[in-house]
C-alpha positions as a Markdown table, in Angstrom:
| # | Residue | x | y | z |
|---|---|---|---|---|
| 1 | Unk | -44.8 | -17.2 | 4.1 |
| 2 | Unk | -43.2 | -15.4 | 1.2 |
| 3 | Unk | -39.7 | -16.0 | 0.5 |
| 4 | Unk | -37.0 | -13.9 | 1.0 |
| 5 | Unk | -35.7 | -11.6 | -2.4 |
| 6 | Unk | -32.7 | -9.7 | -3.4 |
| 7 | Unk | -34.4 | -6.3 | -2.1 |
| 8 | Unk | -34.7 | -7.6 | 1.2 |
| 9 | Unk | -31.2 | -8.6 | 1.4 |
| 10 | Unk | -29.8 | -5.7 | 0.6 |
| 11 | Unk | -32.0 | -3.8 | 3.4 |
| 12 | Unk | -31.3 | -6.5 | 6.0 |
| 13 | Unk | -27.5 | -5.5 | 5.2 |
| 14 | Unk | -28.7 | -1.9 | 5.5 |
| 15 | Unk | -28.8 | -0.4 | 2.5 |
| 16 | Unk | -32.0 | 1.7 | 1.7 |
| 17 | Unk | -33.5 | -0.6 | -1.3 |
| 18 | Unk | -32.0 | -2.6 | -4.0 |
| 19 | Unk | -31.9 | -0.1 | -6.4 |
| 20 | Unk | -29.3 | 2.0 | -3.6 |
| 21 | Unk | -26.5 | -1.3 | -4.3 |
| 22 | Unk | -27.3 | -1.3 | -8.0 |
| 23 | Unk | -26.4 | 2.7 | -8.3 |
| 24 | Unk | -23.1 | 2.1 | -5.8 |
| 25 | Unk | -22.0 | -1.1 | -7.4 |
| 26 | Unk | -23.2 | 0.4 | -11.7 |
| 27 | Unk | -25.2 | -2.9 | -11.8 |
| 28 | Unk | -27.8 | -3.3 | -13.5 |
| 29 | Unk | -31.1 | -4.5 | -11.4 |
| 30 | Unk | -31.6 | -7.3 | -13.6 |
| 31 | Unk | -28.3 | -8.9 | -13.0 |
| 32 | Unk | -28.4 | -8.3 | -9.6 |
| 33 | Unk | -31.6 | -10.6 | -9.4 |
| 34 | Unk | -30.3 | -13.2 | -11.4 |
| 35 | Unk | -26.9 | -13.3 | -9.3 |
| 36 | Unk | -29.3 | -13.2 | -6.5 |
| 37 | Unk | -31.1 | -16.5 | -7.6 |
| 38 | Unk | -28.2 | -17.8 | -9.6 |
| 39 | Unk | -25.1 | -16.6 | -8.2 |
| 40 | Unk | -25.7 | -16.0 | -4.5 |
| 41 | Unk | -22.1 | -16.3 | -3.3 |
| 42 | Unk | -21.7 | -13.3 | -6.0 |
| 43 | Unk | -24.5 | -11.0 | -4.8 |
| 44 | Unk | -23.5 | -11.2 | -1.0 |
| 45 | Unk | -19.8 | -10.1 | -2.0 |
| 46 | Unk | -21.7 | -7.7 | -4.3 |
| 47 | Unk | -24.0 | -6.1 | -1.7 |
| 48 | Unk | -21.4 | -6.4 | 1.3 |
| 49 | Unk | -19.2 | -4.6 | -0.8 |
| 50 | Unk | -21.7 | -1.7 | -1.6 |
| 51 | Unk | -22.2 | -1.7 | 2.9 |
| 52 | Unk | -18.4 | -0.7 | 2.5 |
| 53 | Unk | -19.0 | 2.0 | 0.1 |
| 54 | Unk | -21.8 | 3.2 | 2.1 |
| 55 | Unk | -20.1 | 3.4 | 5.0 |
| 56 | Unk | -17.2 | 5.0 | 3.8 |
| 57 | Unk | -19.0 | 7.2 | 1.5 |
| 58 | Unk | -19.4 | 6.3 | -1.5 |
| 59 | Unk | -17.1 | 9.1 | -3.1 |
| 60 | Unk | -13.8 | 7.5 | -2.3 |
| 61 | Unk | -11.9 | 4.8 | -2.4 |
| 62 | Unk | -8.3 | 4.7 | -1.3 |
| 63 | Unk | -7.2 | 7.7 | -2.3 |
| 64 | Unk | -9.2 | 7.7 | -5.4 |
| 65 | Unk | -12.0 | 9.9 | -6.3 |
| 66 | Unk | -15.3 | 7.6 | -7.8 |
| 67 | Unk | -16.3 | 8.9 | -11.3 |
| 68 | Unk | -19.8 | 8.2 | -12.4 |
């Protein structure tokens, strides 16, 4: 059985792919893998945190407007 990777975290948690948390969170896909085998305690905080964004849309937060 293969083990389990960043990717399918992030889709178990519901985001559409890996690459959807690295454009929410402006991380780069690199990082995220090496918190992901590193750093796990950091990634799930990461990737919870872009479930958040998701879910409240990802173009505000508080009263603040996101920039890109």
């Amino acid at each position: 059985m293969k083990p389990i990777g960043a990717s399918e975290v992030a889709k178990h948690y519901g985001l559409k792919s890996l690459n959807e948390a690295c454009e929410l969170s402006k991380v780069a896909r690199p990082t995220m893998n090496h918190w992901f085998k590193h750093k796990r305690q950091l990634f799930e905080v990461v990737i919870l945190g872009c479930v958040q964004l998701k879910i409240m849309g990802a173009k505000t937060y508080g009263n603040q407007k996101i920039e890109d």
